[in-house]
C-alpha positions as CSV (number, residue, x, y, z in Angstrom):
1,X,-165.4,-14.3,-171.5
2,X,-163.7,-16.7,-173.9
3,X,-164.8,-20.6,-173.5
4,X,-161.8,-22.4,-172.2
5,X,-159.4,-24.5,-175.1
6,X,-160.3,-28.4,-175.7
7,X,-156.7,-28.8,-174.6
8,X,-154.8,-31.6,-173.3
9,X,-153.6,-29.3,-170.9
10,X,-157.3,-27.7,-170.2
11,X,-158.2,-31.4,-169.8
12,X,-155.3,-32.3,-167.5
13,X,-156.7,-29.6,-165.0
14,X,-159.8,-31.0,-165.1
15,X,-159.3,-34.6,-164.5
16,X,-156.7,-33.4,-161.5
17,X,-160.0,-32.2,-159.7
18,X,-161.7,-35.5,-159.8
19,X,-158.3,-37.4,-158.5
20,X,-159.6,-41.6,-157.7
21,X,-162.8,-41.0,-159.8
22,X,-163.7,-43.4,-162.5
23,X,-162.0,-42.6,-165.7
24,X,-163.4,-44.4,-169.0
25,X,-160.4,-45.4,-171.7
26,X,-162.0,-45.5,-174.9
27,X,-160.3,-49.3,-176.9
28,X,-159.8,-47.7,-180.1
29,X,-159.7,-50.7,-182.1
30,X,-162.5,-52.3,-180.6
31,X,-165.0,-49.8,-178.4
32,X,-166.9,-52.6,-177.3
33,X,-163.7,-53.3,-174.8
34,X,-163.1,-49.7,-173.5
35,X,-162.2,-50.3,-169.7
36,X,-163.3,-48.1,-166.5
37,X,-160.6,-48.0,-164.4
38,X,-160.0,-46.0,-161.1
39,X,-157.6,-43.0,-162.2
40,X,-155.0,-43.3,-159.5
41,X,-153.7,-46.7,-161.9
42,X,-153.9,-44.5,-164.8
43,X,-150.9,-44.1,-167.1
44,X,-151.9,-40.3,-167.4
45,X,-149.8,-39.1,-170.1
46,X,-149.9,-42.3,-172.2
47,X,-153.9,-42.6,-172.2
48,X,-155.5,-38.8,-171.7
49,X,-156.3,-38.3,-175.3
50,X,-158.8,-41.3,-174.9
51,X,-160.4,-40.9,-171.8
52,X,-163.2,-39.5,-170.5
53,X,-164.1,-38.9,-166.5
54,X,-167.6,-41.2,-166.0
55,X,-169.9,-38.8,-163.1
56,X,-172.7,-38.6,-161.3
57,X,-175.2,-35.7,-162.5
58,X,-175.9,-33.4,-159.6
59,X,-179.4,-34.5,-159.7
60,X,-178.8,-37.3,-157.8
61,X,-177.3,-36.1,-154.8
62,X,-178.9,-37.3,-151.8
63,X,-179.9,-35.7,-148.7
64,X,-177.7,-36.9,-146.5
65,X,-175.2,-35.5,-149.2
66,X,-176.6,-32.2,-149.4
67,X,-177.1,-31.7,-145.2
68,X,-173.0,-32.5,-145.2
69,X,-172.4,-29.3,-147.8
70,X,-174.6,-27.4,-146.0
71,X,-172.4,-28.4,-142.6
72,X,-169.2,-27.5,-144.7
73,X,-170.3,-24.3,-145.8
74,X,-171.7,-22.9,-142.4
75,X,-169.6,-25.0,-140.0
76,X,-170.1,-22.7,-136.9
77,X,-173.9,-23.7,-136.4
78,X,-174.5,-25.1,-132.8
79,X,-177.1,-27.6,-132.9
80,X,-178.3,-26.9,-136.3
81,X,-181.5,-27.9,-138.2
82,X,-181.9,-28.8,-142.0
83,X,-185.2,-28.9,-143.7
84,X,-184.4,-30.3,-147.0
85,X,-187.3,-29.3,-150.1
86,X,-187.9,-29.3,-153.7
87,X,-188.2,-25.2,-155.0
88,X,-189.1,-23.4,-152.2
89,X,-191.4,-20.4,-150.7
90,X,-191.2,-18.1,-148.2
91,X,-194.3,-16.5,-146.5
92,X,-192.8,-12.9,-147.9
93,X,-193.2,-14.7,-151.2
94,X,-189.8,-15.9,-152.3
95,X,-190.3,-18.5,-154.5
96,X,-187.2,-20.9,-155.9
97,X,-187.7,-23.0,-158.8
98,X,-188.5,-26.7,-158.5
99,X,-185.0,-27.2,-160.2
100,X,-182.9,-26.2,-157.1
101,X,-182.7,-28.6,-153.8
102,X,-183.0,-26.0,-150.9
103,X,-181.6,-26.7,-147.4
104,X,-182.8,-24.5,-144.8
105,X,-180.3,-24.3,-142.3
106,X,-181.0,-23.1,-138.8
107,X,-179.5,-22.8,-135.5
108,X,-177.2,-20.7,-133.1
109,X,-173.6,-19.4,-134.2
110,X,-171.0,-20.7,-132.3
111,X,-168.3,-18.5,-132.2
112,X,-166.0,-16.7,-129.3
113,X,-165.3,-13.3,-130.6
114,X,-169.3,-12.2,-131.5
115,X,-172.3,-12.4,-129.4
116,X,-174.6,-15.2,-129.6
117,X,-176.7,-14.8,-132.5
118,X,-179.3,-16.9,-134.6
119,X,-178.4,-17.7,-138.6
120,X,-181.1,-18.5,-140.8
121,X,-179.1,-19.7,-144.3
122,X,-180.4,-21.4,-147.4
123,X,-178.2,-23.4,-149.6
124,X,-179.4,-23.6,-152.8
125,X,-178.1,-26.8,-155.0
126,X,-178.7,-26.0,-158.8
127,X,-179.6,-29.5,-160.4
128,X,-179.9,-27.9,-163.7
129,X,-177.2,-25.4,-163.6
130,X,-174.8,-28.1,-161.4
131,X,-174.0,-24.7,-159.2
132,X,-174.1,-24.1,-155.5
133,X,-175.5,-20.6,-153.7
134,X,-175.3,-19.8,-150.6
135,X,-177.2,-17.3,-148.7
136,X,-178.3,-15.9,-145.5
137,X,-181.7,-14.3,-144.7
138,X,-181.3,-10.8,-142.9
139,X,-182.2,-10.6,-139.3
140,X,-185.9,-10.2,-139.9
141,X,-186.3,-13.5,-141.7
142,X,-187.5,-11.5,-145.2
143,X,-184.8,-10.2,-147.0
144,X,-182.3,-12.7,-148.5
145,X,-179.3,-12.2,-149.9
146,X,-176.7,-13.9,-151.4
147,X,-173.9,-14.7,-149.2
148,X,-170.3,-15.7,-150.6
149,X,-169.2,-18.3,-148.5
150,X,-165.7,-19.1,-147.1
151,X,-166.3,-22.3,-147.5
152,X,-167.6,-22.5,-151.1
153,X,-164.8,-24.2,-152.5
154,X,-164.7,-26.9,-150.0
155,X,-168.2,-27.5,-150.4
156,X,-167.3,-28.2,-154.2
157,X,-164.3,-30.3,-153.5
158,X,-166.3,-32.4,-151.4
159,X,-169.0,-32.7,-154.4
160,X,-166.4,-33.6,-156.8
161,X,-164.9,-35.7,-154.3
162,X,-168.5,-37.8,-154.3
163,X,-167.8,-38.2,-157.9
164,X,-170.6,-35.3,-159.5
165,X,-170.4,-33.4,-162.5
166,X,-169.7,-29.8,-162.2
167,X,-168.7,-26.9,-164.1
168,X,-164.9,-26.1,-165.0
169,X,-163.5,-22.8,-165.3
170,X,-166.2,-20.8,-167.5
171,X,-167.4,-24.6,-169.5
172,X,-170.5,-26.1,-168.3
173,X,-171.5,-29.6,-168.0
174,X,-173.0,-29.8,-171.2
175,X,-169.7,-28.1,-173.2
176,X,-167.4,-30.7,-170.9
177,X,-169.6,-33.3,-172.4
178,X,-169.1,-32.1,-175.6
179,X,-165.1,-31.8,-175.8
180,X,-165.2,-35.8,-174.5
181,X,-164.0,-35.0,-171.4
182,X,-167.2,-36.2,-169.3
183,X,-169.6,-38.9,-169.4
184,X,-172.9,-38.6,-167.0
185,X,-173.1,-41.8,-165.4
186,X,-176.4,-43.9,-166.6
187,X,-176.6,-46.0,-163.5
188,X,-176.3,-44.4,-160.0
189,X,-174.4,-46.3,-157.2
């Protein structure tokens, strides 16, 4: 697949998704007075070449933040639990890396049509990759597999909507850093 064009058009997309985030206008006569200004007072066309989107890495996310992605992506849990970990490692030896925040998520499926039955999920937040994967374990509680939520994209809306970096149509974090279209935030809120 062919990397996306560092396009003022590619970039336009890009900033759309992060509508009311924090957009950095480079002063290019003096950079020591480049402004932050929310975007929805933005002269868009007059001041895109010069600005850059200022994010939150994905590493940051909070808990609290994760449990509400793991609510969006399986919203028909009654009563669920979240056990929120670092890597993780299932007795039948399933072992994540320490680089993905896991969020068991357990409880009762509450739905009309179908019969009662108990979901074991694992949402798996990808601090180095900035991704989200979803999965269910199979009715045994050993085999996982990955499940391809329905709710996938609003679970990345409402990260983007918190103001993290994530990947954009085939470029990374890293390569949107690169064309100067994203700054990692140094200071967290």
């Amino acid at each position: 697949m062919n990397k996306l064009e560092n396009t003022s058009e590619n970039k336009s997309k890009f900033f759309a998704l992060y509508w009311e985030q924090t957009v950095l206008i480079r002063n290019v006569s003096d950079p020591q007075y480049d402004d932050l200004i929310p975007m929805t007072a933005y002269n868009y066309s007059g001041w895109l070449n010069r600005s850059t989107l200022e994010l939150k890495p994905l590493s940051s996310i909070s808990d609290e933040e994760a449990i509400e992605i793991s609510k969006i992506i399986f919203p028909n849990l009654n009563d669920p639990i979240f056990n929120i970990s670092i890597g993780y490692e299932r007795s039948n030896g399933i072992h994540i890396d320490e680089s993905v925040l896991c969020v068991e998520c357990s409880g009762f499926i509450n739905n009309p049509v179908l019969p009662k039955h108990y979901l074991y999920g694992l949402i798996q937040i990808d601090l180095e990759e900035n991704d989200i994967i979803t999965g269910c374990f199979q009715d045994d509680g050993k085999e996982f597999r990955d499940d391809h939520s329905d709710n996938i994209l609003h679970a990345y809306d409402y990260v983007r909507s918190n103001g993290y970096a994530l990947p954009f149509m085939g470029l990374s974090v890293e390569n949107l850093i690169e064309y100067g279209w994203l700054k990692i935030r140094k200071t967290i809120d």
